[in-house]
C-alpha positions in Angstrom: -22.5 -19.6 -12.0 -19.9 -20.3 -9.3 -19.8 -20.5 -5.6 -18.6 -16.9 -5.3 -21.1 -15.7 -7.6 -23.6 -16.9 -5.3 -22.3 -15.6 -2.0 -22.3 -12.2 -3.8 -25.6 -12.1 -4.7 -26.8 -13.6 -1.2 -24.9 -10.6 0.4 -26.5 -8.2 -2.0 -29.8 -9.7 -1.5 -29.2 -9.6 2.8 -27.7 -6.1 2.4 -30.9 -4.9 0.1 -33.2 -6.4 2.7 -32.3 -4.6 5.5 -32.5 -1.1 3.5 -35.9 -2.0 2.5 -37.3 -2.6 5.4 -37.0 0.7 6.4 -40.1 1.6 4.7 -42.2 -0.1 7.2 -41.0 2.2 9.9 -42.0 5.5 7.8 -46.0 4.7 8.5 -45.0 4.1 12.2 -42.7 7.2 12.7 -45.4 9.3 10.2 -48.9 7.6 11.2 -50.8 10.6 10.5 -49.7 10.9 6.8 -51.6 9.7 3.9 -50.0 6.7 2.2 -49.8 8.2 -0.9 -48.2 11.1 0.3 -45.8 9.1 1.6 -45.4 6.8 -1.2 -44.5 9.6 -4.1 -42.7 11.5 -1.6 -40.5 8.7 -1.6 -40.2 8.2 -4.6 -39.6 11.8 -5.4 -36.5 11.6 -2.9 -35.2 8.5 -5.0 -35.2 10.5 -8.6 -33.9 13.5 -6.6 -30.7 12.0 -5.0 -30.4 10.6 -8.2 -29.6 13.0 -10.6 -26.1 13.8 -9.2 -25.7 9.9 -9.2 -26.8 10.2 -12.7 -24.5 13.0 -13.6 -21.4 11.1 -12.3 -22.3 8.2 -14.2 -23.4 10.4 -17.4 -21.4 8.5 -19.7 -22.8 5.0 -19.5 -26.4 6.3 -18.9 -26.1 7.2 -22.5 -25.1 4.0 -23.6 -28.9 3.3 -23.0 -31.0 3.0 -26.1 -34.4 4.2 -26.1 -36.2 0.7 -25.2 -33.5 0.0 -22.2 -35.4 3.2 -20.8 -38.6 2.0 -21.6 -38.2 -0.1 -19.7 -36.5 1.5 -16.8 -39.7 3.0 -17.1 -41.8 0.1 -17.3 -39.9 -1.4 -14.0 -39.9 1.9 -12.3 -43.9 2.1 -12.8 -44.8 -1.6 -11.7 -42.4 -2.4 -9.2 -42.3 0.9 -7.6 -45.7 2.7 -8.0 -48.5 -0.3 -8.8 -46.8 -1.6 -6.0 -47.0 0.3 -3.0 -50.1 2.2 -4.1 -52.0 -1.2 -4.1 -50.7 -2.2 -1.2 -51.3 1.3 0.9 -55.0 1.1 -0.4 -55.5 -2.4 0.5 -54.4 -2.1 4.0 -57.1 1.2 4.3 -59.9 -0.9 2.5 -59.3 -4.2 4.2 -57.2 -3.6 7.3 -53.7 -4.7 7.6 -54.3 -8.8 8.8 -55.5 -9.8 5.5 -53.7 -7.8 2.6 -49.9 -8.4 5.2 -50.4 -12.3 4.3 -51.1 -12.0 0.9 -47.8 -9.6 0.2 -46.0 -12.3 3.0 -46.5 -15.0 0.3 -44.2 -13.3 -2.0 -41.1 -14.8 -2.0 -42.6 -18.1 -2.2 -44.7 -16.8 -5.4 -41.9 -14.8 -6.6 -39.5 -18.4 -6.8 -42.3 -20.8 -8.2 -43.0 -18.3 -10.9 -39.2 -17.5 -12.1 -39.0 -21.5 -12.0 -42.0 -21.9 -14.3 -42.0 -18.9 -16.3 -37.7 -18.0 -16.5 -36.7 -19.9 -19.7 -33.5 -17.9 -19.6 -32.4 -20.3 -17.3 -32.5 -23.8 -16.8 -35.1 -25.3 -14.3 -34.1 -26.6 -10.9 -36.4 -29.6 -9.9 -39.9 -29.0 -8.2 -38.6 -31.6 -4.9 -35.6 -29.6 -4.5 -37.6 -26.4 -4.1 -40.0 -27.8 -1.8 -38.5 -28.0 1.5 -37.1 -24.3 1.4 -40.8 -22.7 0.4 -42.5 -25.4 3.0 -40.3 -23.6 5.4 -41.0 -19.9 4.1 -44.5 -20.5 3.9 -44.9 -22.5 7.8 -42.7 -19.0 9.1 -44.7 -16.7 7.3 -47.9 -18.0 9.0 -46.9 -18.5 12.5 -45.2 -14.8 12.0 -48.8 -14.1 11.0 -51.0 -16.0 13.6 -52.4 -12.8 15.2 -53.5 -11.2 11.9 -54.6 -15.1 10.8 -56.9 -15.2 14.2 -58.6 -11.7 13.5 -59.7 -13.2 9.8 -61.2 -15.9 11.5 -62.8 -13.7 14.1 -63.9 -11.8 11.3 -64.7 -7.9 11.9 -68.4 -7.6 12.1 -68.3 -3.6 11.5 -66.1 -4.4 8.4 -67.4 -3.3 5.0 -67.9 -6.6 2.8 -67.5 -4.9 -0.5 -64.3 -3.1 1.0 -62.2 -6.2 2.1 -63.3 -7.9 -1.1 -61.9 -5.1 -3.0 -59.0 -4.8 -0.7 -58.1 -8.6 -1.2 -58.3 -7.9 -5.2 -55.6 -4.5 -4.6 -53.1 -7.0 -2.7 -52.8 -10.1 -4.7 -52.5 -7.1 -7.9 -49.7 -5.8 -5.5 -48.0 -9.3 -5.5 -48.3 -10.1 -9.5 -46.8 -6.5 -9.9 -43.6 -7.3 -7.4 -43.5 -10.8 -8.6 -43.7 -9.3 -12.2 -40.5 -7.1 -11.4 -37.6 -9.2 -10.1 -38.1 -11.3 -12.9 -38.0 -8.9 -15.7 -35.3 -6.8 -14.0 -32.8 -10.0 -14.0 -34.0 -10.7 -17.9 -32.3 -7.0 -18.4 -29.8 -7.5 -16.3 -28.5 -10.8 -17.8 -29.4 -9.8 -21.1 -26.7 -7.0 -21.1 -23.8 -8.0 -18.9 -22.0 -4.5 -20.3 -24.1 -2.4 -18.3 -23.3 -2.6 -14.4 -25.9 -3.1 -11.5 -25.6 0.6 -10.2 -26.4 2.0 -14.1 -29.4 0.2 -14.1 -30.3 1.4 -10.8 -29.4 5.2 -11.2 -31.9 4.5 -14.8 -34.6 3.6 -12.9 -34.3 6.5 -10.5 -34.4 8.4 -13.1 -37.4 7.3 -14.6 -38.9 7.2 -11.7 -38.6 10.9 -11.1 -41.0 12.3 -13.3 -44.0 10.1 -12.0 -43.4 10.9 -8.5 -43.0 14.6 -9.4 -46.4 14.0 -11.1 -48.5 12.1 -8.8 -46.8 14.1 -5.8 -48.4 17.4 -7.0 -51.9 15.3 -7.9 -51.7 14.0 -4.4 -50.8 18.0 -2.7 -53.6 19.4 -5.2 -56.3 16.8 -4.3 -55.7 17.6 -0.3 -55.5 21.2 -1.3 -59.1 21.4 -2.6 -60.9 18.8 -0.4 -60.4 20.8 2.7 -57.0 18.8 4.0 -55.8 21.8 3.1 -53.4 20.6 5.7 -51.1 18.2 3.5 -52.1 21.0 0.4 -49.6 23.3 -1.5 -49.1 25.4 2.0 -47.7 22.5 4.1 -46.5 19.0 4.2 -48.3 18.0 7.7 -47.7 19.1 10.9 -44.4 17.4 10.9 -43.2 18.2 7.6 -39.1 18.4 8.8 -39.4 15.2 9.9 -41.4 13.9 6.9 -38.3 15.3 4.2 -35.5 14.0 6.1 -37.0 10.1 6.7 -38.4 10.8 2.1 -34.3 11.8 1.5 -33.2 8.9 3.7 -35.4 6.1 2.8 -35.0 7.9 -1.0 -31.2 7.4 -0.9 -30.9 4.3 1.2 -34.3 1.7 0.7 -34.7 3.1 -3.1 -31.2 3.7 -5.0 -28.7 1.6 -2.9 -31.5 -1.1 -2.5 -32.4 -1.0 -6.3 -28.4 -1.1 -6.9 -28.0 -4.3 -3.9 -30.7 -5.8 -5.9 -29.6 -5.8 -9.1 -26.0 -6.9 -7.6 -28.3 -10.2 -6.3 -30.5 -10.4 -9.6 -27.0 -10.8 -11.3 -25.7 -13.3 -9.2 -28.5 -15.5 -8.2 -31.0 -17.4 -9.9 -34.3 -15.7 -10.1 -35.8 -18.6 -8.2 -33.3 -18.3 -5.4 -33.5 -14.2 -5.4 -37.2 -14.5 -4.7 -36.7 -16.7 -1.4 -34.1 -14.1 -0.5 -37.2 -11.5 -0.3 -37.4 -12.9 3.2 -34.7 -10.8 4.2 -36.6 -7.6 3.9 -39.7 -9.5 5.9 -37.3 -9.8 9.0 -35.9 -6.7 8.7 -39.0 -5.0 8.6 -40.3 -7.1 11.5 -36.7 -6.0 13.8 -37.4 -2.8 13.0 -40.9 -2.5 14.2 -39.8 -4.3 17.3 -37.5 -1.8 18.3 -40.0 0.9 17.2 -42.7 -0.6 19.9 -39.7 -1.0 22.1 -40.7 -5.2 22.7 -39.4 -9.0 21.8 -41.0 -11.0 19.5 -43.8 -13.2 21.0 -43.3 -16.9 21.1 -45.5 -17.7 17.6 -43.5 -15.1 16.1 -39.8 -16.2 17.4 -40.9 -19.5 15.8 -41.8 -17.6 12.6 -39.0 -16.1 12.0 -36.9 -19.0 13.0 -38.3 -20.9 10.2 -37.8 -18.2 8.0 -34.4 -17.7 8.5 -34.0 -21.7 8.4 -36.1 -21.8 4.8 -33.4 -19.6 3.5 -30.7 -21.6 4.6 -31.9 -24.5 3.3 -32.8 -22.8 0.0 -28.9 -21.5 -0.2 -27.8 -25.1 0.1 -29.8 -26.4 -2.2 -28.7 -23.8 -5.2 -25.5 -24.1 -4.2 -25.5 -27.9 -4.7 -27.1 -27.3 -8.1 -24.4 -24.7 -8.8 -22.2 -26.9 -10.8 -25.3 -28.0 -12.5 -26.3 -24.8 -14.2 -23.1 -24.5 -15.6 
């Protein structure tokens, strides 16, 4: 792996970041829709937009064998639908403070498991690591102070049995994202032939059939529980609005993010690739700032600070192991 390699991957990683955190803004801009509604009709954008991706690439998509769209499949399922199913239902049963530091401790978990679990590639020393997730982990808490001071408030009309089980549905939604990247790079570097945006227009595809699937589940169940409202009839009272942000996150946060991710995955060590995670926690925070039109607070300019800084000093330290992995 060489210094140019790296710089790729960082890019692809930066540029995948800020497309995924578009998703936070969907809830914001759609608060009165369900999360799941939201979640397959995502998803059911990205298989959509797709298949004339797909077509294009026709040819090498048929160089896959059977098990390569296994698991497609497998990836598609886990990182995409375990994923953000958990995490929807986790911020409904236990609020958002407690489940949004849980999924904020991601790229931190995402790096110490790829060093411990990766055997693909050779470990990078436990002190080297250290002062980049110190750094993550010290930004993602003062990002978090406000959501860390309600825990300790604690919400007396909170349902016990609720936040437990909402705890449970996060930390599943972090072993299923840390769970991803790392198998997704095994593929990747395990068959150099195939490129990063064949792998990505796979997994759309796979994808599509689930989301076509729980997307009519999700219109049936509202249709006969008297939300007739989000039923068969109509998608919400602002259901133009809802298909053209499902197309654009579809296109944008799911197929070019997949594809900038799998450009990163390729040219990054795992460990590395999970710090760089971060990017789509910042994006997702600028975002919602300009959404509720205001500045960070002071807590939260240190957060991020800190943040950025971690990754920085996670960069430099790979890069000064570069030569080393060669």
């Amino acid at each position: 792996m060489n210094e140019n390699k790296l710089a790729v991957g960082i890019a692809a990683a930066l540029g995948a970041g800020l497309l995924w955190g578009l998703v936070f803004v969907a809830p914001l801009l759609l608060p009165n829709y369900p999360a799941t509604l939201l979640t397959f009709g995502r998803y059911l954008a990205f298989g959509l937009v797709t298949l004339p991706i797909a077509w294009w690439f026709r040819a090498e998509l048929r160089a896959l064998t059977r098990n390569d769209w296994w698991i497609a499949t497998k990836l598609s399922l886990i990182g995409n639908f375990i994923y953000y199913v958990t995490l929807s239902a986790a911020i409904q049963l236990a609020g958002a403070p407690l489940p949004t530091l849980i999924i904020g401790t991601l790229p931190v978990v995402i790096a110490i498991a790829s060093n411990l679990l990766d055997a693909q590639e050779k470990k990078f020393p436990w002190l080297a690591l250290a002062p980049s997730l110190v750094l993550i982990v010290a930004g993602l808490l003062f990002v978090n102070t406000d959501q860390l001071q309600r825990i300790g408030a604690g919400d007396s009309t909170a349902n016990l049995t609720n936040y437990l089980v909402g705890a449970v549905l996060a930390f599943i939604a972090v072993a299923a994202w840390t769970w991803y990247p790392i198998f997704n790079a095994r593929w990747l570097n395990a068959h150099p032939k195939h490129s990063s945006l064949t792998w990505a227009s796979a997994q759309g595809i796979a994808t599509l059939p689930i989301a076509a699937v729980g997307f009519a589940i999700t219109l049936a169940y509202f249709e006969f529980t008297g939300n007739a409202s989000f039923g068969f009839s109509k998608l919400g009272d602002a259901s133009t609005k809802f298909w053209w942000l499902m197309f654009a996150i579809g296109f944008s946060a799911s197929w070019l993010g997949t594809l900038l991710w799998n450009i990163a995955s390729k040219n990054t060590p795992t460990a590395l690739t999970g710090q760089l995670i971060v990017f789509e926690t910042l994006a997702a925070l600028g975002y919602a700032y300009l959404v509720y039109w205001r500045a960070p607070s002071l807590l939260e300019a240190a957060g991020i600070a800190l943040l950025v800084i971690g990754v920085l000093v996670g960069v430099r330290t790979f890069s000064r192991y570069t030569g080393r992995l060669n």
